[in-house]
C-alpha positions as CSV (number, residue, x, y, z in Angstrom):
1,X,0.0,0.0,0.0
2,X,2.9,2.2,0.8
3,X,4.1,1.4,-2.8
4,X,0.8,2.5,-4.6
5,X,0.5,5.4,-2.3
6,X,3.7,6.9,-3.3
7,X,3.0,6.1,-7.0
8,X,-0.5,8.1,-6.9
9,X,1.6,11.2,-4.8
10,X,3.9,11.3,-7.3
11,X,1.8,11.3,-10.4
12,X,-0.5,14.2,-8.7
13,X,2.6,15.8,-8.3
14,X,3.6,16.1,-11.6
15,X,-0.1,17.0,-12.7
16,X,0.0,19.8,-10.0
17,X,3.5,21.2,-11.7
18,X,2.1,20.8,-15.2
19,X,-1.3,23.1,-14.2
20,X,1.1,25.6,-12.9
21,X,3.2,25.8,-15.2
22,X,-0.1,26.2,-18.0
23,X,-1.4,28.8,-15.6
24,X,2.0,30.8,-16.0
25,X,2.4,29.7,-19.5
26,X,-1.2,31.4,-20.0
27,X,-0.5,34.3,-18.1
28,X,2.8,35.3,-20.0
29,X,0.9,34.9,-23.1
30,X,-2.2,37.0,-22.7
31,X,0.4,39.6,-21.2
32,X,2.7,39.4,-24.8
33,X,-1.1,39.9,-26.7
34,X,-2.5,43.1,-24.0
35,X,1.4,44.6,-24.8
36,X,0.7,44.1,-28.8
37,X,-2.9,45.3,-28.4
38,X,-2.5,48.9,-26.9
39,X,-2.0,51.0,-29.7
40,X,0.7,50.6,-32.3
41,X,4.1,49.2,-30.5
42,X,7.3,49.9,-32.2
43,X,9.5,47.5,-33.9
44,X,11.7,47.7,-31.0
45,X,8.6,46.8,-28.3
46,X,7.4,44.1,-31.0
47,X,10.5,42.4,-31.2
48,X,10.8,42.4,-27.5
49,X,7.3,41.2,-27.3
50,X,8.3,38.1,-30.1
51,X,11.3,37.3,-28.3
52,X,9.5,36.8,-24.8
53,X,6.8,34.7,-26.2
54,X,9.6,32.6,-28.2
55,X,11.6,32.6,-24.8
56,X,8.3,31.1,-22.5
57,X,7.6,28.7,-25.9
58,X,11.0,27.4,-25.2
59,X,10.7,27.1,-21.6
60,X,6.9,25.8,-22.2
61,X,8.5,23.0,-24.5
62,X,11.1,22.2,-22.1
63,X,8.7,21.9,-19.2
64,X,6.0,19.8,-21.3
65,X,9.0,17.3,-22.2
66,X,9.9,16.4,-18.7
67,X,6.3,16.2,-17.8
68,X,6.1,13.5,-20.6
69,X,9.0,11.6,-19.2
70,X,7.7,12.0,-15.9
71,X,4.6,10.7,-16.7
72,X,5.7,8.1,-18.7
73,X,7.9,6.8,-15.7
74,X,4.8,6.8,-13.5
75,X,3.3,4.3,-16.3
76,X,5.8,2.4,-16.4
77,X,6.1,2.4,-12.4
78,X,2.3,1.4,-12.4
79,X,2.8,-1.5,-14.9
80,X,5.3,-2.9,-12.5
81,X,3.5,-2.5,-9.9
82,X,0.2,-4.3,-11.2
83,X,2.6,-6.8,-12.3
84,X,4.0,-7.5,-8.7
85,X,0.3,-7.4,-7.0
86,X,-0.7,-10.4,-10.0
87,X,2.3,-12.1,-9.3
88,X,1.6,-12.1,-5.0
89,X,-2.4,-13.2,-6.2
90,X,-1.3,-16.3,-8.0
91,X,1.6,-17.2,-5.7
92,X,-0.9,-16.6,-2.6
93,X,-3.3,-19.5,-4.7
94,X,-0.7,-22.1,-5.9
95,X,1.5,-24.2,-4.0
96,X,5.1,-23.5,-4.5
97,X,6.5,-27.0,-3.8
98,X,3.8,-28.4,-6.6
99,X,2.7,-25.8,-8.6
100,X,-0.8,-27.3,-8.2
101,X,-3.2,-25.1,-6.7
102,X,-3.5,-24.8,-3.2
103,X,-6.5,-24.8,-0.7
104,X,-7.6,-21.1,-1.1
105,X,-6.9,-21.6,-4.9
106,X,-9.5,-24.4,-4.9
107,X,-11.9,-22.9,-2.6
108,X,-12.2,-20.0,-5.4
109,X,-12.3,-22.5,-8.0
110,X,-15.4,-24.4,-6.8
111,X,-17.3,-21.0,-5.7
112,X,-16.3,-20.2,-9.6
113,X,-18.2,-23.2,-10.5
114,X,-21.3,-23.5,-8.1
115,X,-22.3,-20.7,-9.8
116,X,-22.6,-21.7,-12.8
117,X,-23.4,-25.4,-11.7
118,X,-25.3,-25.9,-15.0
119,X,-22.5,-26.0,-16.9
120,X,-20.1,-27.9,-14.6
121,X,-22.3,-31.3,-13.4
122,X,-21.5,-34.1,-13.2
123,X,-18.8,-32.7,-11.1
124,X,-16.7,-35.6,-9.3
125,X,-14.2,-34.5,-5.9
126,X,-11.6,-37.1,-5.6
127,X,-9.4,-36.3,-2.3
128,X,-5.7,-38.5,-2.4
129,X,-3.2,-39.1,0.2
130,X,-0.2,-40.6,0.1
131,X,0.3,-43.9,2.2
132,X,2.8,-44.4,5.0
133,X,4.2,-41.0,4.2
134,X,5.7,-39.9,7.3
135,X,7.1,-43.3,7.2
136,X,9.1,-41.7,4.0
137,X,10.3,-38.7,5.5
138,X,11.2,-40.4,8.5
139,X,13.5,-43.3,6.2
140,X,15.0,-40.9,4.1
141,X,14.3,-37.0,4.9
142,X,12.0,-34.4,4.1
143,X,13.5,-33.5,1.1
144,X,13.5,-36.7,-0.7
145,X,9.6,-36.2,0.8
146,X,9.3,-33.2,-1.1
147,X,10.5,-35.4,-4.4
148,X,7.7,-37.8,-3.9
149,X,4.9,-35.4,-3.5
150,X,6.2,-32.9,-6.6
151,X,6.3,-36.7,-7.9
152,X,2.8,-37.6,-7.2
153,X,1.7,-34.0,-8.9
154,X,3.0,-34.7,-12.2
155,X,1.4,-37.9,-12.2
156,X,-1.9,-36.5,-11.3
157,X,-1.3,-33.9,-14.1
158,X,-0.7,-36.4,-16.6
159,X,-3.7,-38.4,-16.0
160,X,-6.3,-35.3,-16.2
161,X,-6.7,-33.8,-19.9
162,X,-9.5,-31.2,-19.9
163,X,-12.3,-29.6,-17.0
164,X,-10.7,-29.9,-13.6
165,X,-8.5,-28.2,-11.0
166,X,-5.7,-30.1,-9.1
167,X,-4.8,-28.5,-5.9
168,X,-2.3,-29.8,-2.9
169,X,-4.8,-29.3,0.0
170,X,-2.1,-29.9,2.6
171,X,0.6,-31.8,3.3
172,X,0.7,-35.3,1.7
173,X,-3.4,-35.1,0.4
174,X,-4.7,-33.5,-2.5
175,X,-7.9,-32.6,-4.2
176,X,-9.0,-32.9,-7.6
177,X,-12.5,-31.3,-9.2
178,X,-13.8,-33.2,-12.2
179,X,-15.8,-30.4,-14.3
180,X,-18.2,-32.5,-16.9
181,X,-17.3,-35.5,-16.0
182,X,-19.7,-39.2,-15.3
183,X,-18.7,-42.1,-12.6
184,X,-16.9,-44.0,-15.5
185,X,-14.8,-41.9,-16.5
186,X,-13.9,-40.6,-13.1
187,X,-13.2,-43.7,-11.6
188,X,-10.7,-44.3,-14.7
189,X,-9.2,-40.9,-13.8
190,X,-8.5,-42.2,-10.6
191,X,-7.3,-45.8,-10.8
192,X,-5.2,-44.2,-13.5
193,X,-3.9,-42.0,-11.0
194,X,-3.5,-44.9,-8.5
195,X,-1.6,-47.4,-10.6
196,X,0.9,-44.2,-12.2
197,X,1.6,-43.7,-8.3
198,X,2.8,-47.5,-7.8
199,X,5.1,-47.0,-11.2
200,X,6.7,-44.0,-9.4
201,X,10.5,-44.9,-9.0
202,X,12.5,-42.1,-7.5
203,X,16.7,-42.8,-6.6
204,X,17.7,-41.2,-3.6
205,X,19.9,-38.1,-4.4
206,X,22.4,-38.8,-1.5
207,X,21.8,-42.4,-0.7
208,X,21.8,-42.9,-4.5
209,X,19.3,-45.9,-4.2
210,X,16.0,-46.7,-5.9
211,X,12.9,-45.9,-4.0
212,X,9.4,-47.2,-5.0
213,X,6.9,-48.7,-3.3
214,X,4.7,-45.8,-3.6
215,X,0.8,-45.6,-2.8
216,X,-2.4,-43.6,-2.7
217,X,-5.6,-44.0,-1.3
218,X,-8.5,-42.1,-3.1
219,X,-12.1,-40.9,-1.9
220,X,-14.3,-40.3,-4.8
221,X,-17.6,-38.3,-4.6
222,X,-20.7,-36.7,-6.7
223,X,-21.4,-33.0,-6.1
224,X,-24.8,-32.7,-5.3
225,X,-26.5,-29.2,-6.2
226,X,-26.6,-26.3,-3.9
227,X,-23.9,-28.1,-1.2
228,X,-21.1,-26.1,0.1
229,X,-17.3,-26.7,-0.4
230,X,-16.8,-28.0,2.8
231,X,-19.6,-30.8,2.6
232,X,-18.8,-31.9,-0.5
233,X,-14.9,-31.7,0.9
234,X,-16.0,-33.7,4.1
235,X,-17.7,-36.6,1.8
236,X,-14.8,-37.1,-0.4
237,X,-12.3,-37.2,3.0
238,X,-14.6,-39.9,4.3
239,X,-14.7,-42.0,1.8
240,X,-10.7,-41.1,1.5
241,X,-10.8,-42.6,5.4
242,X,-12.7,-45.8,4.2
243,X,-9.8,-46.4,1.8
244,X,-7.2,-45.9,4.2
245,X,-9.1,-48.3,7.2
246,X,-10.1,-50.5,4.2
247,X,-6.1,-51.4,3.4
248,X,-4.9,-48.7,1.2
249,X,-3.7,-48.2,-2.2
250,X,-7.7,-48.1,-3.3
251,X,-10.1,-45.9,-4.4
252,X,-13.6,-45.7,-2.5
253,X,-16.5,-44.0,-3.6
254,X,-20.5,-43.0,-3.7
255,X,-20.9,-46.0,-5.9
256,X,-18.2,-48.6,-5.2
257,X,-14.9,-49.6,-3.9
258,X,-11.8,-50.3,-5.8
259,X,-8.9,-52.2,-4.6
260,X,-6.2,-52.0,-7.1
């Protein structure tokens, strides 16, 4: 705020300068025209009277010039500065780590799409967790942790095509919104999903070993009309709960259960 305040002060600034220096600009030239008006001036008061006026154009000129580049500064300081507050609004809705969209990013998403429901349904929620992951970070270190899960989000990327928004919803789950979308299809995005996870080989960058073994369990669910995000959010994580308490590496949904 400090930033766009300072931007605004300066540009009245140089508006304020540029009225003054038209008021004087004005006044110095109705003065030339009264002198040149009363009676017949000599050459010698004419020539006097020319070289004033050319002497204010010149200063007039000069004056108008730096107002230009002052101005023009001001747009380009402006530019920057909407630049910097659309670069802070994405960051502040994607995850860094992932580059998926994160909680707040979805949230927006899905009030983006409730209201225009028509367009969206069937609209599926899948919520994903990675199995035994603190069991990861506690083998082989947060970092390698932060592999698997920027791991995991390419693999969820690669396995959606058109109508949805992937988001990291916190730590090792994540939330997918199928836009358009029936059971069949959803459930194939899924086990898709679930079987690219178990291919996910990933060697150790100090250890220098091959780590696999990799799992997700899924909780699928239908949006019904007029819900919130956080019912629709709570029926997906239960489901995701009945996959975890069910074994694991499965997908549970409003319809079925799928144990890969």
């Amino acid at each position: 705020m400090e930033i766009f305040n300072k931007l605004l002060s300066g540009i009245t600034q140089t508006v304020s300068e540029s009225s003054t220096s038209l008021a004087s600009f004005d006044s110095e030239l109705g003065g030339s025209l009264s002198k040149l008006n009363q009676g017949t001036p000599s050459p010698i008061e004419t020539q006097q009277v020319i070289s004033q006026l050319i002497s204010e154009t010149k200063l007039m000129k000069k004056k108008t010039h730096k107002l230009n580049m002052a101005l023009e500064k001001s747009q380009r300081e402006a530019l920057e500065l909407k630049e910097k507050f659309d670069r802070a609004s994405i960051e502040a809705k994607h995850d860094e780590l992932t580059t998926l969209v994160n909680r707040r990013g979805l949230q927006e998403a899905f009030t983006q799409f409730s209201e225009h429901a028509e367009d969206c349904l069937p609209l599926f929620c899948l919520m994903l967790d990675i199995d035994h992951f603190k069991t990861v970070n506690d083998s082989y270190g947060h970092p390698f942790g932060d592999i698997v899960l920027q791991a995991v989000a390419v693999k969820m990327k690669l396995a959606l095509s058109h109508d949805y928004v992937a988001a990291r919803y916190g730590g090792e789950e994540f939330c997918i919104l199928l836009l358009k979308t029936e059971f069949e299809e959803a459930m194939s995005i899924a086990e898709n999903i679930r079987a690219s996870v178990r291919n996910i080989k990933i060697i150790h960058p100090q250890k220098k070993i091959s780590v696999d073994g990799f799992s997700v369990s899924i909780g699928m669910t239908l949006y019904q009309p007029h819900e919130l995000f956080i019912q629709l959010i709570d029926r997906a994580d239960k489901y995701l709960y009945r996959s975890k308490h069910g074994g694991r590496n499965r997908i549970t949904s409003d319809h079925n259960n799928y144990e890969g």
